[in-house]
MDTraj code that builds the backbone (N, CA, C; nanometers):
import mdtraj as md
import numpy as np

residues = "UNK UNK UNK UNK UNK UNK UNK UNK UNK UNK UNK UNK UNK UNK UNK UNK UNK UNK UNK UNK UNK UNK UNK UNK UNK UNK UNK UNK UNK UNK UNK UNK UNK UNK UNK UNK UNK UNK UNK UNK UNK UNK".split()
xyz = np.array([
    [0.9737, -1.6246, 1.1685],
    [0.8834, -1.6233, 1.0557],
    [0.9356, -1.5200, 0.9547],
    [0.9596, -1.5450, 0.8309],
    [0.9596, -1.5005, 0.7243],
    [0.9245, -1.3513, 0.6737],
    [0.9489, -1.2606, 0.6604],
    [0.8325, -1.1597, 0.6606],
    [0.8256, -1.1972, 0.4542],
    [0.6633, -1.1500, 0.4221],
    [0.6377, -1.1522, 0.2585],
    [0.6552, -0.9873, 0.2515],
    [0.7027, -0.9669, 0.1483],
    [0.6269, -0.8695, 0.0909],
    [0.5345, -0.8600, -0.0244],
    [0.4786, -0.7703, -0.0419],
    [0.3657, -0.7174, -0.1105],
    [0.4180, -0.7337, -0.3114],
    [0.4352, -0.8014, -0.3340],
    [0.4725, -0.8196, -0.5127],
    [0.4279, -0.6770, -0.5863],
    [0.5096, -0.6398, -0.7228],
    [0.4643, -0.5469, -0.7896],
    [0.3031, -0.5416, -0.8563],
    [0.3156, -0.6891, -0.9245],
    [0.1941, -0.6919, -1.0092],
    [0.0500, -0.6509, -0.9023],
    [0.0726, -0.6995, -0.7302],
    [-0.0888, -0.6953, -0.6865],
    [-0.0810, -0.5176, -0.6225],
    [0.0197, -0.4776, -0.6060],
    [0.0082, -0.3153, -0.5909],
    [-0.0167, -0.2218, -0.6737],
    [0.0234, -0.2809, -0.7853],
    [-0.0614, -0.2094, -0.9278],
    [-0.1724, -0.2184, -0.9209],
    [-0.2343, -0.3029, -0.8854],
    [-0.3801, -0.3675, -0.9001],
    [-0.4646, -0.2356, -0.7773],
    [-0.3748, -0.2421, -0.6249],
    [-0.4277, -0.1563, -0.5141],
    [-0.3878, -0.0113, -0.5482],
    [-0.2992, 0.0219, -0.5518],
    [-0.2561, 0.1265, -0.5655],
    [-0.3379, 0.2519, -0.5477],
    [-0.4093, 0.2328, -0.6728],
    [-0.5253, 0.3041, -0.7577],
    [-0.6376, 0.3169, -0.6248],
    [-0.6494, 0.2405, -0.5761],
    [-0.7543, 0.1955, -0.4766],
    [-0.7534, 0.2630, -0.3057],
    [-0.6372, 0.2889, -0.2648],
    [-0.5953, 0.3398, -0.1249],
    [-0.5873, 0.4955, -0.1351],
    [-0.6280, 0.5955, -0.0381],
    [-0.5909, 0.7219, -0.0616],
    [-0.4707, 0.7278, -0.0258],
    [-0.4491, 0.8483, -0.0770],
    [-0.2712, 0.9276, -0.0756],
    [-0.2669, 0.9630, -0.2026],
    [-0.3538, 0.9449, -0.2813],
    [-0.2412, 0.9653, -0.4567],
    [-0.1979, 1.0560, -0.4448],
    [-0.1538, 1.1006, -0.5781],
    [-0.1179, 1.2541, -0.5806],
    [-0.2380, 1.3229, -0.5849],
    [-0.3834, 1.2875, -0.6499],
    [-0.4981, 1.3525, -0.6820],
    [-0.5685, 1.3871, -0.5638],
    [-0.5371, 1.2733, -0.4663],
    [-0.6096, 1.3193, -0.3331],
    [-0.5572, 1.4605, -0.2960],
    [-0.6497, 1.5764, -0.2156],
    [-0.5988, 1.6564, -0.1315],
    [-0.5982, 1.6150, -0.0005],
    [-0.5164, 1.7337, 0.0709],
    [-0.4798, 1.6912, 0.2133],
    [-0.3972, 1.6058, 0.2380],
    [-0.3600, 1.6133, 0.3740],
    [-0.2120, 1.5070, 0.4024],
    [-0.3066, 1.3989, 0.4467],
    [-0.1836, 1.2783, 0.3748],
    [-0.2538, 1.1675, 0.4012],
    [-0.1161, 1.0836, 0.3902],
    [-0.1381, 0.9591, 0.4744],
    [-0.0087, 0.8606, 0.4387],
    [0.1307, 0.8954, 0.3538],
    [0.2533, 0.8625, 0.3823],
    [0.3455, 0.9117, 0.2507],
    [0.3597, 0.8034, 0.2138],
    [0.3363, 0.6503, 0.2759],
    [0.3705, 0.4812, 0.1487],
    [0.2846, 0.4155, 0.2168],
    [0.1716, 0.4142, 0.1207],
    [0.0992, 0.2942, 0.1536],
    [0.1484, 0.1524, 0.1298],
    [0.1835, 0.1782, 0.0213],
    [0.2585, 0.0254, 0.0182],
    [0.3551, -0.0402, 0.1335],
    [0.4237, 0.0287, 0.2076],
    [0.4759, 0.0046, 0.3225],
    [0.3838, -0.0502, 0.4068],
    [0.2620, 0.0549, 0.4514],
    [0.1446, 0.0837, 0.5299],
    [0.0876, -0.1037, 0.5069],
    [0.0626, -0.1545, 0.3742],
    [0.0069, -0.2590, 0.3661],
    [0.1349, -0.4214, 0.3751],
    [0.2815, -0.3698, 0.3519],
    [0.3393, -0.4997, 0.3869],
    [0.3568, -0.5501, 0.5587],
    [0.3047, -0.4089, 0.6314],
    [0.2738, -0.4196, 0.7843],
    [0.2328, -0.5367, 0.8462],
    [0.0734, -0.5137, 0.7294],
    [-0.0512, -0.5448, 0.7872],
    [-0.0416, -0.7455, 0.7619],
    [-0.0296, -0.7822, 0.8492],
    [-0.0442, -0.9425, 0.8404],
    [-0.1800, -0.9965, 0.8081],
    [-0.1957, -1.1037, 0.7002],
    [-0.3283, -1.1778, 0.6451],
    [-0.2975, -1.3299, 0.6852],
    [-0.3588, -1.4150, 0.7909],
    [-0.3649, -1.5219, 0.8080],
    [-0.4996, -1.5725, 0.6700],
])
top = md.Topology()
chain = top.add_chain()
for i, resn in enumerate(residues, 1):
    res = top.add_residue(resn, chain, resSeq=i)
    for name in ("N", "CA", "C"):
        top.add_atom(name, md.element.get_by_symbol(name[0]), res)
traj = md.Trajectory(xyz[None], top)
């Protein structure tokens, strides 16, 4: 099976949305975007 990844335009869209930014404090994730091409969506 194929693996997808995650396109620019819909991570722009999340981005904003997942913690880690830079604004967050505390350690948190270093790539979510990685973190989400993981995650499989049937």
């Amino acid at each position: 099976m194929p693996r997808l990844m995650l396109r620019d335009d819909p991570w722009e869209r999340l981005a904003p949305l997942l913690p880690g930014k830079v604004t967050d404090g505390g350690v948190s994730a270093k790539d979510n975007r990685l973190f989400l091409d993981v995650i499989e969506v049937d």
